[in-house]
N, CA, C and O atoms as a Tripos MOL2 file, in Angstrom:
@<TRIPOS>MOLECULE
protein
  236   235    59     0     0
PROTEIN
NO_CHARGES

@<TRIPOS>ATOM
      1 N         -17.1780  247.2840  122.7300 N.3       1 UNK1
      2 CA        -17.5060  248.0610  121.5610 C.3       1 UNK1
      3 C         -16.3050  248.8420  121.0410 C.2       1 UNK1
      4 O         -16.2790  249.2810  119.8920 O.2       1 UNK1
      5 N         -15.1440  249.0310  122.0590 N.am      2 UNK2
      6 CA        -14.2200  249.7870  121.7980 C.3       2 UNK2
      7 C         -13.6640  248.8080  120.8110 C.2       2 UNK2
      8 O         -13.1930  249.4680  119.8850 O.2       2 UNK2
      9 N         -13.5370  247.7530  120.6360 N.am      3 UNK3
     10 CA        -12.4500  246.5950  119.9980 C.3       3 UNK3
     11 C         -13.1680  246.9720  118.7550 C.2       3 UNK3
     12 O         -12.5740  247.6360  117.9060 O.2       3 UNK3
     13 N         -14.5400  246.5570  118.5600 N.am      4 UNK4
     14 CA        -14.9880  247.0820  117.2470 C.3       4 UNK4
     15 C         -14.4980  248.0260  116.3940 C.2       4 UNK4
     16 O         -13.7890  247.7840  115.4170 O.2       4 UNK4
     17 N         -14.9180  249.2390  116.8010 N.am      5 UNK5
     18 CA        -14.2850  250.3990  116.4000 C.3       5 UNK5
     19 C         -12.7720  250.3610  115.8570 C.2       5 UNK5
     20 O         -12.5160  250.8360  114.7500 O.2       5 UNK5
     21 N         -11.7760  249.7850  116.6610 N.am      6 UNK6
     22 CA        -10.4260  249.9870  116.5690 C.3       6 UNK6
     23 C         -10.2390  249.4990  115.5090 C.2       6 UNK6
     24 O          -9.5950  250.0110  114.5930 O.2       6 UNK6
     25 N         -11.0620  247.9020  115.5020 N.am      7 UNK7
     26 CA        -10.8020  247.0340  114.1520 C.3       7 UNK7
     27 C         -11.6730  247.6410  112.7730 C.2       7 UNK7
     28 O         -11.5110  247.0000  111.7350 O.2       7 UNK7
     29 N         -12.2810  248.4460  112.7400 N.am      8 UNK8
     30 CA        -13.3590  248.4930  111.9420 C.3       8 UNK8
     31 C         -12.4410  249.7570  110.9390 C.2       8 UNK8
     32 O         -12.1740  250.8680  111.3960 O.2       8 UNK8
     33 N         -12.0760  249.3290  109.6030 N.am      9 UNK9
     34 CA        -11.5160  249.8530  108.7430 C.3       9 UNK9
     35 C         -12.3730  251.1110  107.7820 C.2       9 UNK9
     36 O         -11.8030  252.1050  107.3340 O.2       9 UNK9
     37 N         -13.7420  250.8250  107.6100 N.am     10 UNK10
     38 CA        -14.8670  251.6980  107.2150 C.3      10 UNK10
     39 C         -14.7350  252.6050  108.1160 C.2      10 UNK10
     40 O         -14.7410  252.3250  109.3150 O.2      10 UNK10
     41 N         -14.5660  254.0880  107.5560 N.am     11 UNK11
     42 CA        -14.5780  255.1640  108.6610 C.3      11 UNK11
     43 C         -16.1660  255.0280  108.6520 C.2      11 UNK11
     44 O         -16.5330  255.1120  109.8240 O.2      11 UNK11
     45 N         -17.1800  254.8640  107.8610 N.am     12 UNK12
     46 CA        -18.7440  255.2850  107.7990 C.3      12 UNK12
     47 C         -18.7590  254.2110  109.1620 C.2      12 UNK12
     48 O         -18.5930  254.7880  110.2370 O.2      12 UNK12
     49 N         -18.9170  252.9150  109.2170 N.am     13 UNK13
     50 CA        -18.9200  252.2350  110.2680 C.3      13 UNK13
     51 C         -18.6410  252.5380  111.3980 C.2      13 UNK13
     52 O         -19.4390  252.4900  112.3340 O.2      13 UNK13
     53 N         -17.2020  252.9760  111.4900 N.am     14 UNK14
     54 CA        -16.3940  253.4790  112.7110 C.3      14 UNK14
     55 C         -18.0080  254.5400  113.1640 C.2      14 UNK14
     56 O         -18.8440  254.1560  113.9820 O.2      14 UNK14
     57 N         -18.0580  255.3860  112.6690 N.am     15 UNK15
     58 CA        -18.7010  256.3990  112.9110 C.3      15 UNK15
     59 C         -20.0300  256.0060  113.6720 C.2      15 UNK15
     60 O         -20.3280  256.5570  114.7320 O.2      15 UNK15
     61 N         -20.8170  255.0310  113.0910 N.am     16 UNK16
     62 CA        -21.8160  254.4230  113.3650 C.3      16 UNK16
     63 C         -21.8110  253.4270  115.1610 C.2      16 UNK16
     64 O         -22.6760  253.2260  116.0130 O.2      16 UNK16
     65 N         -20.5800  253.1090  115.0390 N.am     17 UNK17
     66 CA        -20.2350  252.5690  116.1770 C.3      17 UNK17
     67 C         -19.7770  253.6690  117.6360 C.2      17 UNK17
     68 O         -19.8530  253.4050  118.8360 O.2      17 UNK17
     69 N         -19.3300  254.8580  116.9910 N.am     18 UNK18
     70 CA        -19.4520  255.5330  118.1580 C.3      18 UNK18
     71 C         -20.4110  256.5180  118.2210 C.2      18 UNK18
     72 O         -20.3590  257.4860  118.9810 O.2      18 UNK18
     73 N         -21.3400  256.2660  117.3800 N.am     19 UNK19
     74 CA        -22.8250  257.0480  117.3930 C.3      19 UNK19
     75 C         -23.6320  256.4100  118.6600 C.2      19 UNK19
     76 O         -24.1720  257.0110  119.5890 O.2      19 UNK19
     77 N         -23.5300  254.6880  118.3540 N.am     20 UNK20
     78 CA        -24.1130  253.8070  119.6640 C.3      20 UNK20
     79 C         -23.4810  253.7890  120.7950 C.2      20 UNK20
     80 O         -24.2100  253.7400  121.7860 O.2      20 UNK20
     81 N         -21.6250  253.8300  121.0820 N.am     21 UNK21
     82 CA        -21.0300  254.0800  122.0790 C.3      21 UNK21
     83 C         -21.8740  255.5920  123.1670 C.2      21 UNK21
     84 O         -22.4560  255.7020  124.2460 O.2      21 UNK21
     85 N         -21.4990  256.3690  122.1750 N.am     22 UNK22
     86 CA        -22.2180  258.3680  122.7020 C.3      22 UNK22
     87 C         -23.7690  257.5000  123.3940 C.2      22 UNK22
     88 O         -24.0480  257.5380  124.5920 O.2      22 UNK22
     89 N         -24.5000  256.8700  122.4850 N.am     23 UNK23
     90 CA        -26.2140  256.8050  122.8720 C.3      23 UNK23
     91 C         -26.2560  255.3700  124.4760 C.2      23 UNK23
     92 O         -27.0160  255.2380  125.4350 O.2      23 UNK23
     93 N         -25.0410  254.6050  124.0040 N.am     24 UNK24
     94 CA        -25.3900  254.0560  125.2270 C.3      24 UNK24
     95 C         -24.5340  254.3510  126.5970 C.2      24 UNK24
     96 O         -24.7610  253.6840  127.6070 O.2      24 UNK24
     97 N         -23.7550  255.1600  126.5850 N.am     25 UNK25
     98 CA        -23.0990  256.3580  127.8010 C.3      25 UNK25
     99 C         -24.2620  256.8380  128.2950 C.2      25 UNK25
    100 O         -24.0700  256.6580  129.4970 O.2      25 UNK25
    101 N         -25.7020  257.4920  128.1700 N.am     26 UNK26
    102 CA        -26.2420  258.0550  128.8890 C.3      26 UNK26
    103 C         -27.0710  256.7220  129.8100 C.2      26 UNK26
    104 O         -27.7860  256.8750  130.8000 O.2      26 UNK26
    105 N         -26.8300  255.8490  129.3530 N.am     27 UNK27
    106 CA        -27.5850  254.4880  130.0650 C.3      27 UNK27
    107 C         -26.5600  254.2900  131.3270 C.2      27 UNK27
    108 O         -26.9500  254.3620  132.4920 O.2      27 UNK27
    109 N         -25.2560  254.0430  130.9680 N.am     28 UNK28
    110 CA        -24.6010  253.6080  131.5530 C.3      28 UNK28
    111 C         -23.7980  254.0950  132.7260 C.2      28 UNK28
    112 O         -23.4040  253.4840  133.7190 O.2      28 UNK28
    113 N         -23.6860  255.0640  132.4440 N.am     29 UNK29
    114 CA        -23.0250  255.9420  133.0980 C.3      29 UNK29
    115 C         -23.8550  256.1700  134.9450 C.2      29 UNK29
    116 O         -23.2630  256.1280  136.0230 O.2      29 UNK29
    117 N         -25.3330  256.3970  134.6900 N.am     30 UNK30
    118 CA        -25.5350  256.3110  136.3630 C.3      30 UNK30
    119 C         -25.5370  255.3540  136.9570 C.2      30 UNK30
    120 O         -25.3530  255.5020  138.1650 O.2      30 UNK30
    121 N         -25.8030  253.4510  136.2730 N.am     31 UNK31
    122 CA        -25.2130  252.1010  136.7990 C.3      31 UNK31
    123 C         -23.7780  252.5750  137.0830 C.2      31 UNK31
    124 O         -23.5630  252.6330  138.2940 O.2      31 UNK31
    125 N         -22.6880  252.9460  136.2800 N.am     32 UNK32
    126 CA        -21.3190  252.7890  136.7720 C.3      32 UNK32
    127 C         -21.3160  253.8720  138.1870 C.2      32 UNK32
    128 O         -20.7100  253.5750  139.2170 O.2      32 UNK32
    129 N         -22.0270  255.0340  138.0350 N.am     33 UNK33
    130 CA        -21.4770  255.8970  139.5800 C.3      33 UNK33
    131 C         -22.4670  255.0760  140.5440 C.2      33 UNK33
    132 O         -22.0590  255.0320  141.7040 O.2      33 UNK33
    133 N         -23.7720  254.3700  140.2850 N.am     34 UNK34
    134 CA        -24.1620  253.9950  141.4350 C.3      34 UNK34
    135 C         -23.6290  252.7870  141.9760 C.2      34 UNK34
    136 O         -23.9480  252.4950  143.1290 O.2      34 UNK34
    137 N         -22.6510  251.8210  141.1450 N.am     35 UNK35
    138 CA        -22.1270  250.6320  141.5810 C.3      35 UNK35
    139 C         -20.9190  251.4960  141.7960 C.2      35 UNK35
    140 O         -20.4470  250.7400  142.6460 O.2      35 UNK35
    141 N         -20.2590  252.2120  141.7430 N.am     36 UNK36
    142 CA        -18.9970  252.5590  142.6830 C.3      36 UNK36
    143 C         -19.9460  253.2830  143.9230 C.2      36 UNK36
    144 O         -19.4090  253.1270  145.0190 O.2      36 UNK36
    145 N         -20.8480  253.8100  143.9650 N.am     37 UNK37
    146 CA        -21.0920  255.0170  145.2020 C.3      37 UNK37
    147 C         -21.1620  253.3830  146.5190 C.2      37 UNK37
    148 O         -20.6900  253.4520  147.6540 O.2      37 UNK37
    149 N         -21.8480  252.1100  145.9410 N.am     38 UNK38
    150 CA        -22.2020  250.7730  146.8740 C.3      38 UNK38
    151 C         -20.6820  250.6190  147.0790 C.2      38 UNK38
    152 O         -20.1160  250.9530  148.1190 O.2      38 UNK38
    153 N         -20.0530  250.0740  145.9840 N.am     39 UNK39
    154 CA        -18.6370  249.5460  146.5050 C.3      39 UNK39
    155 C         -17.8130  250.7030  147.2470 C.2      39 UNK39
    156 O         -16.6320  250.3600  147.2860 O.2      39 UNK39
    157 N         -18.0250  252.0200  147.8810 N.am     40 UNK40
    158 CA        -17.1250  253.0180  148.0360 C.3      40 UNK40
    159 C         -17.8570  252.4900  149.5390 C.2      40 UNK40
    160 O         -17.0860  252.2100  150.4560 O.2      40 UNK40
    161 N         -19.2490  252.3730  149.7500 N.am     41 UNK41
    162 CA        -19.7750  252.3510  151.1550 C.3      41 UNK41
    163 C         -19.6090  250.6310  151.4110 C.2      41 UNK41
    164 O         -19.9430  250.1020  152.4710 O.2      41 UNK41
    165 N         -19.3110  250.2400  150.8060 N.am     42 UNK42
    166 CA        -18.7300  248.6670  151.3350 C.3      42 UNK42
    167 C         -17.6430  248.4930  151.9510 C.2      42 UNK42
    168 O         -17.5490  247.8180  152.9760 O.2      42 UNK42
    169 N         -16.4540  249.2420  151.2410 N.am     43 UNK43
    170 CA        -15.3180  249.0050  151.6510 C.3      43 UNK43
    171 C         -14.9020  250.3150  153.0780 C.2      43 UNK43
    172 O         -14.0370  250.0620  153.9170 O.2      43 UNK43
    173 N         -15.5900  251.4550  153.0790 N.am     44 UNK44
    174 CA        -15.9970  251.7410  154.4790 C.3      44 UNK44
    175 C         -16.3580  250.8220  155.5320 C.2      44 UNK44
    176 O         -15.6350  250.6120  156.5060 O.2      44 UNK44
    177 N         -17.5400  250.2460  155.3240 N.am     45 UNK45
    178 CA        -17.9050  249.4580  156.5120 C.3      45 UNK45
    179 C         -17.1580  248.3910  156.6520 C.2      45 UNK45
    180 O         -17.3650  247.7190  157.6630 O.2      45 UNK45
    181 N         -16.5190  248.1210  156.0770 N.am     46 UNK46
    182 CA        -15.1390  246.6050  156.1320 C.3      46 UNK46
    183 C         -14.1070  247.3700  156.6780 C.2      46 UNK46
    184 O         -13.5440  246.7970  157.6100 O.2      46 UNK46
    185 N         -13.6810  248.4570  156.4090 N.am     47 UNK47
    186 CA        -12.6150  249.0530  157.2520 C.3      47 UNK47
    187 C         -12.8910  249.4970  158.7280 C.2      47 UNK47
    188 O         -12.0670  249.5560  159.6410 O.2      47 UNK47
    189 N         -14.2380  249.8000  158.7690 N.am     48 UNK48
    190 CA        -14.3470  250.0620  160.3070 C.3      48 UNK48
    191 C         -14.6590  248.8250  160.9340 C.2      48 UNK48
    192 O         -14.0340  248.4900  161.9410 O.2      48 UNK48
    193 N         -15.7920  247.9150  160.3290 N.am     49 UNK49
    194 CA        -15.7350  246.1630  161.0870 C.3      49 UNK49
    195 C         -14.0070  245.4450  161.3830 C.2      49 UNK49
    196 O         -13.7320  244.4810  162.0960 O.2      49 UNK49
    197 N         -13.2620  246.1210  160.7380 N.am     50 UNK50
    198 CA        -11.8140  245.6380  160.9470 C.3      50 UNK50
    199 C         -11.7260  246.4940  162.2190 C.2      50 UNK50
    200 O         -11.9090  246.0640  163.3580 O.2      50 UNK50
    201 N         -11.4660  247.5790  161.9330 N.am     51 UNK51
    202 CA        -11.0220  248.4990  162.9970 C.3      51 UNK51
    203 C         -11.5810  248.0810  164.4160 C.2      51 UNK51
    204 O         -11.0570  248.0570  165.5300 O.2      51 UNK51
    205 N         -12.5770  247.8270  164.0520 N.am     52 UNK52
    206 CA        -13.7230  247.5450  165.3760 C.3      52 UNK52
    207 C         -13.2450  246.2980  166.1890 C.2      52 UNK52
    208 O         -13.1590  246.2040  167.4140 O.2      52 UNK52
    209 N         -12.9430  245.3260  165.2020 N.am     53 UNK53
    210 CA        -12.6710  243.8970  165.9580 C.3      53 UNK53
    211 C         -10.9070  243.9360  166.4070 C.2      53 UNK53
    212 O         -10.2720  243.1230  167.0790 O.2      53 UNK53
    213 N         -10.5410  244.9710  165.8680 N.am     54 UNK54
    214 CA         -8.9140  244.6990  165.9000 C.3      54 UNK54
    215 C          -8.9420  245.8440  167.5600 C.2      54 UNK54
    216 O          -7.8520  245.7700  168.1270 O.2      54 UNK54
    217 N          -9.5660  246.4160  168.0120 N.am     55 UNK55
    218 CA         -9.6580  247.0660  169.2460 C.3      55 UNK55
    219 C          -9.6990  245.9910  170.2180 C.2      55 UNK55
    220 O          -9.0340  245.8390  171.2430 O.2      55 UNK55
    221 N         -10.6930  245.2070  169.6520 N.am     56 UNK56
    222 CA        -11.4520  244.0770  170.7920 C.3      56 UNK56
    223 C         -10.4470  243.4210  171.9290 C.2      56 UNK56
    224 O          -9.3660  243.2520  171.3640 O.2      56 UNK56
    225 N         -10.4060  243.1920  172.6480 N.am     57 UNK57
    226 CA         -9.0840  242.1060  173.3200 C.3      57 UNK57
    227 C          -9.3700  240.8030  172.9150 C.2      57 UNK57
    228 O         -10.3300  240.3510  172.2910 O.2      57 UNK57
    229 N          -8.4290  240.3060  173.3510 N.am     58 UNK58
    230 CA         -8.4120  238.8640  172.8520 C.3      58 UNK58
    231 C          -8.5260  237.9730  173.5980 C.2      58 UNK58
    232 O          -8.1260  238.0710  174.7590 O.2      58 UNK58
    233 N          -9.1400  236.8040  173.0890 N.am     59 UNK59
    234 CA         -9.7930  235.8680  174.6100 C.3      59 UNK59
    235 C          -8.5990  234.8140  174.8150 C.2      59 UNK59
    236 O          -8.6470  233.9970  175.7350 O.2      59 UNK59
@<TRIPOS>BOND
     1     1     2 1
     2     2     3 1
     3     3     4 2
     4     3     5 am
     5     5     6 1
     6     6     7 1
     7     7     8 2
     8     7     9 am
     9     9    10 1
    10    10    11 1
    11    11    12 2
    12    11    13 am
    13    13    14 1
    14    14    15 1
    15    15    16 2
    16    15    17 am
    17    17    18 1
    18    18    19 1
    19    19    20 2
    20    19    21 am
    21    21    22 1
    22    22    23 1
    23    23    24 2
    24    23    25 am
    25    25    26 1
    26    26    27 1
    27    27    28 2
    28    27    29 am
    29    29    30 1
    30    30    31 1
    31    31    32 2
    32    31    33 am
    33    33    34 1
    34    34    35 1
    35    35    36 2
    36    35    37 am
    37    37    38 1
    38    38    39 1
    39    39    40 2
    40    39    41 am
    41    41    42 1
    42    42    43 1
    43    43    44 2
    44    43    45 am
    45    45    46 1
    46    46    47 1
    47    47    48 2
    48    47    49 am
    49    49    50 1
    50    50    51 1
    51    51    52 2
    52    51    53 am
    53    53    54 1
    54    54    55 1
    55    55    56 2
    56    55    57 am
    57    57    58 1
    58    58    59 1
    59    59    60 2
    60    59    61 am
    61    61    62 1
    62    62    63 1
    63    63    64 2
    64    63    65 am
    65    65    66 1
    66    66    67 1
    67    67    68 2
    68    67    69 am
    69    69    70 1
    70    70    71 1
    71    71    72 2
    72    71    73 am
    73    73    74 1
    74    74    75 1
    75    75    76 2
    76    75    77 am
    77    77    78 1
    78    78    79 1
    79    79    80 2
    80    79    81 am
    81    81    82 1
    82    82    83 1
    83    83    84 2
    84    83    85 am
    85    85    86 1
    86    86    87 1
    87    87    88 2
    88    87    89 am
    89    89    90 1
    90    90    91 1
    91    91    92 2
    92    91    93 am
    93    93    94 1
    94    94    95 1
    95    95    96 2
    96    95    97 am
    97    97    98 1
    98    98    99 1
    99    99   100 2
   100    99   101 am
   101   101   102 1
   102   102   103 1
   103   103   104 2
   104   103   105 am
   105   105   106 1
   106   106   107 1
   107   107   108 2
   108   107   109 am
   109   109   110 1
   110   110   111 1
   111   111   112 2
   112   111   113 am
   113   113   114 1
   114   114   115 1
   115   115   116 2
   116   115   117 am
   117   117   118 1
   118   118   119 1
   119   119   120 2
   120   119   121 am
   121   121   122 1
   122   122   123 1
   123   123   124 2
   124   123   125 am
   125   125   126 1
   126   126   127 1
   127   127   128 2
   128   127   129 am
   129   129   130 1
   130   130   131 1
   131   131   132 2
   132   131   133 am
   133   133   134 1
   134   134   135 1
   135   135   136 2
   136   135   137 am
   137   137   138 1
   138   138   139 1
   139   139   140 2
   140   139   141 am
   141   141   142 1
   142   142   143 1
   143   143   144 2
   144   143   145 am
   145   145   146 1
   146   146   147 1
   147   147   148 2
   148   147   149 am
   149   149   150 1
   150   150   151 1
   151   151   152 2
   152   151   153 am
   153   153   154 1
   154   154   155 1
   155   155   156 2
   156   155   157 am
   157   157   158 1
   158   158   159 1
   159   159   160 2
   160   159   161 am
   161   161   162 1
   162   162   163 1
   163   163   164 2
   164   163   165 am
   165   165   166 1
   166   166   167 1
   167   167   168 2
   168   167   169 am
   169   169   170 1
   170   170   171 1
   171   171   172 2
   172   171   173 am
   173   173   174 1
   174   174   175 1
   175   175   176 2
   176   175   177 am
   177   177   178 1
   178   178   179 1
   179   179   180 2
   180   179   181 am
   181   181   182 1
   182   182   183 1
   183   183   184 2
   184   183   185 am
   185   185   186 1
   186   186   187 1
   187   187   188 2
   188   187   189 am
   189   189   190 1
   190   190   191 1
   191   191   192 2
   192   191   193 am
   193   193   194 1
   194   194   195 1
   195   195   196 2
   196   195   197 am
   197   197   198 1
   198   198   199 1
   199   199   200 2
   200   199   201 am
   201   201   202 1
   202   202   203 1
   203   203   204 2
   204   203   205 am
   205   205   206 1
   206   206   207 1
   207   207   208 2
   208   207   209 am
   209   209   210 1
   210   210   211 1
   211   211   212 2
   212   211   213 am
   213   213   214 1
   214   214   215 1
   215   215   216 2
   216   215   217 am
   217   217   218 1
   218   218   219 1
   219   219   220 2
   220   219   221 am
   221   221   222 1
   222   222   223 1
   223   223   224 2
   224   223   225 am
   225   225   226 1
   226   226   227 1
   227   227   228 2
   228   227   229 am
   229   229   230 1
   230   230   231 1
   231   231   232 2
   232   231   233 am
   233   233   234 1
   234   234   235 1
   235   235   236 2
@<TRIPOS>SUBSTRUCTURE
     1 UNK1         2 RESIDUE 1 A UNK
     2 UNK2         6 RESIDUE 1 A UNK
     3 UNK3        10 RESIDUE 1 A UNK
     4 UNK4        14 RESIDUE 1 A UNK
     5 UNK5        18 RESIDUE 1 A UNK
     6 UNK6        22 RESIDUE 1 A UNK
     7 UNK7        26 RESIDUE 1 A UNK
     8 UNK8        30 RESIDUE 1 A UNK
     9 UNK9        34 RESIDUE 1 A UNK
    10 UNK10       38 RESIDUE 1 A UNK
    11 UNK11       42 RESIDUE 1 A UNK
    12 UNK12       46 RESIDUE 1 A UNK
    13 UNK13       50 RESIDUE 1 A UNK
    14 UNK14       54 RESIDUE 1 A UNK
    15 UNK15       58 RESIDUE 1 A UNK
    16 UNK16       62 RESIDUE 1 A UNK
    17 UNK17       66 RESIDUE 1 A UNK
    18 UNK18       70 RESIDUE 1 A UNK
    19 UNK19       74 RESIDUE 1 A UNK
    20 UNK20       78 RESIDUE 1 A UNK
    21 UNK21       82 RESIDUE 1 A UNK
    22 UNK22       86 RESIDUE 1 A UNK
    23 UNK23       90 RESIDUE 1 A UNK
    24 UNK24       94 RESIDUE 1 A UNK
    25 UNK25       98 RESIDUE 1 A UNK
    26 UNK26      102 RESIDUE 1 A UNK
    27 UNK27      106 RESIDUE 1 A UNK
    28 UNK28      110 RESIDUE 1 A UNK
    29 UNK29      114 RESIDUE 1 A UNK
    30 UNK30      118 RESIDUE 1 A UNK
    31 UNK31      122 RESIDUE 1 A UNK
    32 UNK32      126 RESIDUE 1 A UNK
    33 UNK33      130 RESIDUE 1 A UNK
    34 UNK34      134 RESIDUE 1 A UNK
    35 UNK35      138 RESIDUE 1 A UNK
    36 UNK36      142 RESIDUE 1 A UNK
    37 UNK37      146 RESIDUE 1 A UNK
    38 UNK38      150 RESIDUE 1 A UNK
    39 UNK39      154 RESIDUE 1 A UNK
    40 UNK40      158 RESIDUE 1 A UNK
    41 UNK41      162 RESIDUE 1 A UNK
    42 UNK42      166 RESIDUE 1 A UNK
    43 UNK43      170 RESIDUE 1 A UNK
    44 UNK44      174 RESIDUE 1 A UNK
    45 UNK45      178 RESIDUE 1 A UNK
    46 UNK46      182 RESIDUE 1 A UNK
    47 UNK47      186 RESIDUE 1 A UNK
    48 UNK48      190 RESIDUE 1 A UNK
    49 UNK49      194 RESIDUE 1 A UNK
    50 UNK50      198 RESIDUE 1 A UNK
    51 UNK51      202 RESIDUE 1 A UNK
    52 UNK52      206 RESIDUE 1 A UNK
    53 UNK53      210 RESIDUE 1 A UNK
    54 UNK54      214 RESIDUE 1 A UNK
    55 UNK55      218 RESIDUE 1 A UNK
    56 UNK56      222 RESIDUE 1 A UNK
    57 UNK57      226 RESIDUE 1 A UNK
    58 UNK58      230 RESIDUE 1 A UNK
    59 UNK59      234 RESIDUE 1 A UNK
């Protein structure tokens, strides 16, 4: 939506386009922190399953 805007020569338009940008931020915004809060606890448990197996001895 940002490309829109940039290209969009009508300031009335422009305007209109970040009227819908502002209205769809409140949608979006708790998908984006709850898909980082998963990927923040993913890449935890991959660092300690590393950690974990890299202790192990080796057969």
């Amino acid at each position: 939506m940002w490309s829109l805007y940039h290209n969009e020569k009508d300031n009335y338009k422009k305007v209109l386009i970040l009227e819908k940008i502002a209205e769809l931020q409140t949608y979006i915004s708790p998908y984006y922190d709850g898909s980082r809060y998963v990927m923040e606890k993913s890449i935890t448990a991959n660092q300690n399953e590393t950690e974990k197996n890299s202790t192990m001895p080796a057969l």
